[in-house]
N, C-alpha and C positions, 0 to 999 in steps of 0.2 A: 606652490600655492595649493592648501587644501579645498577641495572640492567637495560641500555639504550635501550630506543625503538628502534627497527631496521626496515627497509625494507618488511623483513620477518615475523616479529610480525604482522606488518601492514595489508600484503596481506592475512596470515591466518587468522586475525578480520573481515575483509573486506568478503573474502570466506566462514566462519562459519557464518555470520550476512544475507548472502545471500540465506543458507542453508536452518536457520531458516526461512527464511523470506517465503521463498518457501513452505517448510515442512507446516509451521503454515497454508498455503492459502489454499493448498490441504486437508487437516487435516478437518479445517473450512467448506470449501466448500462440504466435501463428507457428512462430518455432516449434512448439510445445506438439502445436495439433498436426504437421507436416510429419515431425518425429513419433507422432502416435497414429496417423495413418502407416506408416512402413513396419511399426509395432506390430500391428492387425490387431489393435482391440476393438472388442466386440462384449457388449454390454450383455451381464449372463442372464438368462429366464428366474433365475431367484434375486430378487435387487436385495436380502438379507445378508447374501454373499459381499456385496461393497461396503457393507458395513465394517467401521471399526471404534474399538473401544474408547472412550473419551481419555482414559488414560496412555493411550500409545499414539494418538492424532498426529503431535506433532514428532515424534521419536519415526514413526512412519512416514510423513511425510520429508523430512530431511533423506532417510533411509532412499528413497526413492528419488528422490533430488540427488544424491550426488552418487548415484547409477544413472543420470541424466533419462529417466523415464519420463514419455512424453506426457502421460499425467501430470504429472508432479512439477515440470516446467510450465505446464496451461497454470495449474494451481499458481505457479509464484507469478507468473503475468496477472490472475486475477486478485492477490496480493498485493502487488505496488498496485493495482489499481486503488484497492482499496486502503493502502498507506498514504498515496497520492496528498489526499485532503487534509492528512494527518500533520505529515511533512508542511504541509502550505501555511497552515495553522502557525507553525513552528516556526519556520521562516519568516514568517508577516511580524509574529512576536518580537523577532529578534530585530527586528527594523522597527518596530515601535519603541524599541528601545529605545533604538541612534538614535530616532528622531527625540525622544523624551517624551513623547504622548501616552501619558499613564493611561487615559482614559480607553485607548485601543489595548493598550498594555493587560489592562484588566477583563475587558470585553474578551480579550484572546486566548488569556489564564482560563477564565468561566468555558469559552468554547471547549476548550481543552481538556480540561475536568469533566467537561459532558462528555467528549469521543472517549475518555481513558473510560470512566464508567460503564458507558453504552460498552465497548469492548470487552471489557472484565466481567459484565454481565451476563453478556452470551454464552461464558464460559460456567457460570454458576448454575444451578436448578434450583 
Protein backbone atom coordinates (compact mmCIF):
# COMPACT_ATOMS: atom_id res chain seq x y z
CA UNK A 1 0.00 0.00 0.00
CA UNK A 2 1.33 3.41 -1.02
CA UNK A 3 1.72 5.86 1.58
CA UNK A 4 0.94 9.77 0.36
CA UNK A 5 3.35 12.55 1.06
CA UNK A 6 1.61 14.70 3.55
CA UNK A 7 2.25 18.35 5.06
CA UNK A 8 3.81 16.69 7.92
CA UNK A 9 6.16 14.47 6.30
CA UNK A 10 7.34 17.56 4.43
CA UNK A 11 8.01 19.96 7.53
CA UNK A 12 9.85 17.13 9.56
CA UNK A 13 12.30 16.63 6.16
CA UNK A 14 12.46 20.05 5.90
CA UNK A 15 13.45 20.37 10.01
CA UNK A 16 15.78 17.33 10.17
CA UNK A 17 17.68 18.57 6.76
CA UNK A 18 18.05 21.92 8.77
CA UNK A 19 19.28 20.01 11.92
CA UNK A 20 21.77 18.28 9.94
CA UNK A 21 22.73 21.05 8.20
CA UNK A 22 23.60 23.07 11.40
CA UNK A 23 25.04 20.10 13.39
CA UNK A 24 27.52 19.23 10.19
CA UNK A 25 28.68 23.30 10.42
CA UNK A 26 29.49 23.26 14.10
CA UNK A 27 30.77 19.77 13.95
CA UNK A 28 33.21 21.05 10.82
CA UNK A 29 34.05 24.31 12.31
CA UNK A 30 35.04 23.12 15.96
CA UNK A 31 37.18 20.60 14.07
CA UNK A 32 38.62 23.27 11.99
CA UNK A 33 39.46 25.59 15.10
CA UNK A 34 40.93 22.69 17.42
CA UNK A 35 43.15 21.90 14.17
CA UNK A 36 44.03 25.55 14.06
CA UNK A 37 44.84 25.99 17.58
CA UNK A 38 47.71 22.99 17.20
CA UNK A 39 48.60 24.98 13.86
CA UNK A 40 49.57 28.06 16.15
CA UNK A 41 48.07 30.64 13.88
CA UNK A 42 48.37 33.89 14.84
CA UNK A 43 46.68 36.77 13.22
CA UNK A 44 49.76 39.02 11.47
CA UNK A 45 50.22 43.01 12.59
CA UNK A 46 49.56 43.78 8.65
CA UNK A 47 45.78 42.48 8.05
CA UNK A 48 46.93 43.48 3.97
CA UNK A 49 48.83 40.21 4.30
CA UNK A 50 45.40 37.87 4.50
CA UNK A 51 44.28 39.42 1.73
CA UNK A 52 43.74 37.43 -1.47
CA UNK A 53 42.99 38.10 -5.00
CA UNK A 54 39.42 37.66 -6.02
CA UNK A 55 40.65 35.68 -8.74
CA UNK A 56 42.41 32.79 -6.84
CA UNK A 57 39.64 32.84 -3.66
CA UNK A 58 38.48 29.80 -4.44
CA UNK A 59 41.55 27.92 -6.26
CA UNK A 60 43.11 28.95 -2.60
CA UNK A 61 40.67 27.94 -0.75
CA UNK A 62 40.34 24.28 -2.05
CA UNK A 63 44.24 24.43 -2.13
CA UNK A 64 44.01 24.70 1.67
CA UNK A 65 41.11 22.38 2.17
CA UNK A 66 42.69 19.33 1.03
CA UNK A 67 46.16 20.02 2.96
CA UNK A 68 43.20 19.74 5.73
CA UNK A 69 44.34 23.48 7.07
CA UNK A 70 42.54 24.45 9.92
CA UNK A 71 41.36 27.64 8.17
CA UNK A 72 40.04 26.37 5.44
CA UNK A 73 38.02 23.59 7.49
CA UNK A 74 36.31 26.56 9.90
CA UNK A 75 35.71 28.12 6.21
CA UNK A 76 33.84 24.94 4.84
CA UNK A 77 31.74 24.66 8.43
CA UNK A 78 30.92 28.27 7.81
CA UNK A 79 29.84 27.19 4.14
CA UNK A 80 27.27 24.60 4.89
CA UNK A 81 26.28 26.84 7.21
CA UNK A 82 25.48 29.14 4.78
CA UNK A 83 24.36 26.35 1.93
CA UNK A 84 22.26 25.11 4.80
CA UNK A 85 19.10 27.56 3.79
CA UNK A 86 20.04 26.90 0.12
CA UNK A 87 19.71 23.19 0.38
CA UNK A 88 16.28 23.62 2.47
CA UNK A 89 14.84 25.72 -0.21
CA UNK A 90 15.65 22.97 -2.51
CA UNK A 91 14.42 20.19 -0.65
CA UNK A 92 10.88 21.96 0.26
CA UNK A 93 10.65 22.49 -3.65
CA UNK A 94 10.99 19.01 -4.40
CA UNK A 95 8.16 18.12 -1.89
CA UNK A 96 6.02 20.70 -3.33
CA UNK A 97 6.20 18.86 -6.21
CA UNK A 98 4.96 15.44 -4.77
CA UNK A 99 2.46 17.02 -3.17
CA UNK A 100 1.43 19.13 -6.66
CA UNK A 101 1.14 22.56 -4.87
CA UNK A 102 2.32 24.90 -7.61
CA UNK A 103 1.59 27.71 -5.69
CA UNK A 104 4.65 26.74 -3.08
CA UNK A 105 6.12 25.43 -6.19
CA UNK A 106 6.54 28.98 -7.46
CA UNK A 107 6.86 30.77 -4.09
CA UNK A 108 10.09 28.40 -3.88
CA UNK A 109 11.47 29.07 -7.68
CA UNK A 110 11.20 33.11 -6.83
CA UNK A 111 13.02 32.37 -3.17
CA UNK A 112 15.50 30.60 -5.10
CA UNK A 113 16.25 32.98 -7.84
CA UNK A 114 16.65 35.57 -5.09
CA UNK A 115 19.49 33.32 -2.94
CA UNK A 116 21.08 32.40 -6.68
CA UNK A 117 21.24 36.32 -7.39
CA UNK A 118 22.00 37.59 -3.94
CA UNK A 119 24.98 34.95 -4.21
CA UNK A 120 26.35 35.80 -7.83
CA UNK A 121 26.12 39.31 -6.73
CA UNK A 122 28.58 39.36 -4.09
CA UNK A 123 30.83 38.03 -6.50
CA UNK A 124 30.37 40.98 -9.05
CA UNK A 125 31.43 44.90 -8.34
Amino acid sequence: MKRHFTDFDLNRSVGNLLRIGVLLSVITSFIGFIKLSFEGFEMPRDYALLEISEENIWQSFWTSLLKLEGMAIIQLGILLLILTPLVRILFALIGYLKEKDYTYVLISLIVLGIMVVSFLMGFAH
